[in-house]
C-alpha positions as CSV (number, residue, x, y, z in Angstrom):
1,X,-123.1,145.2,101.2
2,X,-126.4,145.1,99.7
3,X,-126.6,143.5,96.1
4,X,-129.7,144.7,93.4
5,X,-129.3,143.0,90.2
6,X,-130.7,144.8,86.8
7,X,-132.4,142.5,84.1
8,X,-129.6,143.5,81.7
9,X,-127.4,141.5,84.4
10,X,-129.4,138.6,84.1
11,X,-129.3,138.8,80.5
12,X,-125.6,139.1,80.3
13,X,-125.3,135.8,82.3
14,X,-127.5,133.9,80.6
15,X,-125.6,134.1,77.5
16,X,-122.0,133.1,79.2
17,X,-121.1,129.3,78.8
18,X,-118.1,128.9,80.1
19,X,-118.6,127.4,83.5
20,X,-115.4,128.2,85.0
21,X,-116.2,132.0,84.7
22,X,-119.4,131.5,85.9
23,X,-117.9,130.1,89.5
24,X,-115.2,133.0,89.4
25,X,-118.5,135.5,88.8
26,X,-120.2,133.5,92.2
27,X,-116.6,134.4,94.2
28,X,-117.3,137.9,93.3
29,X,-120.3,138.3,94.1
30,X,-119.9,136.7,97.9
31,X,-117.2,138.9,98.2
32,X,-119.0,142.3,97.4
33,X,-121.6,141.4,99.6
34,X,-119.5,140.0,102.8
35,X,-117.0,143.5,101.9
36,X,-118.0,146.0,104.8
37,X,-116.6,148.8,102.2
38,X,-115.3,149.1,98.7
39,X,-112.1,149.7,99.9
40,X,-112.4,145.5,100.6
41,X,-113.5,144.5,97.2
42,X,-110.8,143.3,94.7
43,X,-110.6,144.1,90.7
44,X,-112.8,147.5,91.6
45,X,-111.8,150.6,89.7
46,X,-114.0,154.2,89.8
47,X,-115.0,155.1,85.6
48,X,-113.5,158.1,84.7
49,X,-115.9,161.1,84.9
50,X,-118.3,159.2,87.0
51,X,-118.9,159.3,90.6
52,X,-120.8,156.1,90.9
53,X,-120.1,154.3,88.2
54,X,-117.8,151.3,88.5
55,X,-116.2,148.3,86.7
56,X,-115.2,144.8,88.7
57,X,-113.0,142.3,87.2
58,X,-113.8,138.7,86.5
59,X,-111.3,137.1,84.8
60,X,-110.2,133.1,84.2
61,X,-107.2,132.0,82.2
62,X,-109.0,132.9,79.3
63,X,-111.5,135.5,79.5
64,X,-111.5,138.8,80.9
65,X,-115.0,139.9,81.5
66,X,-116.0,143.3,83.7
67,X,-118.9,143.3,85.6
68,X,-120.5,147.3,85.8
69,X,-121.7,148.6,88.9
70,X,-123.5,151.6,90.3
71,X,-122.0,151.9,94.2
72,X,-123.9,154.5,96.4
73,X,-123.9,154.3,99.9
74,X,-124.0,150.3,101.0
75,X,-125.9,148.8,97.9
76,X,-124.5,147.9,95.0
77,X,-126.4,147.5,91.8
78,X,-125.1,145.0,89.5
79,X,-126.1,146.5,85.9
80,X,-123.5,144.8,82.9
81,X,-121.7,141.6,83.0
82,X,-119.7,141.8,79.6
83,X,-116.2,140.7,78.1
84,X,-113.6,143.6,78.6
85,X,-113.8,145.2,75.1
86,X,-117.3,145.7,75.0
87,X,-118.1,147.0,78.6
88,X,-117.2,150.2,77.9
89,X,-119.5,150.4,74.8
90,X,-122.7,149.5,76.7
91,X,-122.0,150.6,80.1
92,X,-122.3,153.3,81.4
């Protein structure tokens, strides 16, 4: 799959310290883009009352983060990267 990443993205990874999520993020990320579908992509979950609007999860032994992601066709736009409770107030 094809990956686009939004400057709010960037933004959200700039502020993460912890290195350890940082290398589960990386895993994620070569996985959506070697996945030939969604249907191969772990942790995905379709928003409710959205058709495109998605959340991945990135989690260590500590912190559950969610990355949000708008899926059409075979790109992928990576848009939020934020800790579980406060994806859902930013994104979508």
């Amino acid at each position: 799959m094809r990956i686009l990443v939004k400057p709010a993205f960037d933004r959200d990874i700039d502020k993460v310290k912890n290195k350890l999520l940082l290398q589960e993020l990386d895993k994620k990320i070569l996985q959506i883009e070697k996945a030939d579908s969604i249907e191969n992509i772990t942790g995905l979950k379709l928003l409710r009352t959205y058709k495109v609007h998605y959340r991945i999860k990135v989690e260590t032994t500590r912190q559950k983060f969610r990355i949000g992601a708008i899926i059409r066709g075979n790109a992928v736009w990576l848009v939020r990267f934020l800790p579980r409770k406060k994806i859902y107030e930013l994104f979508p």
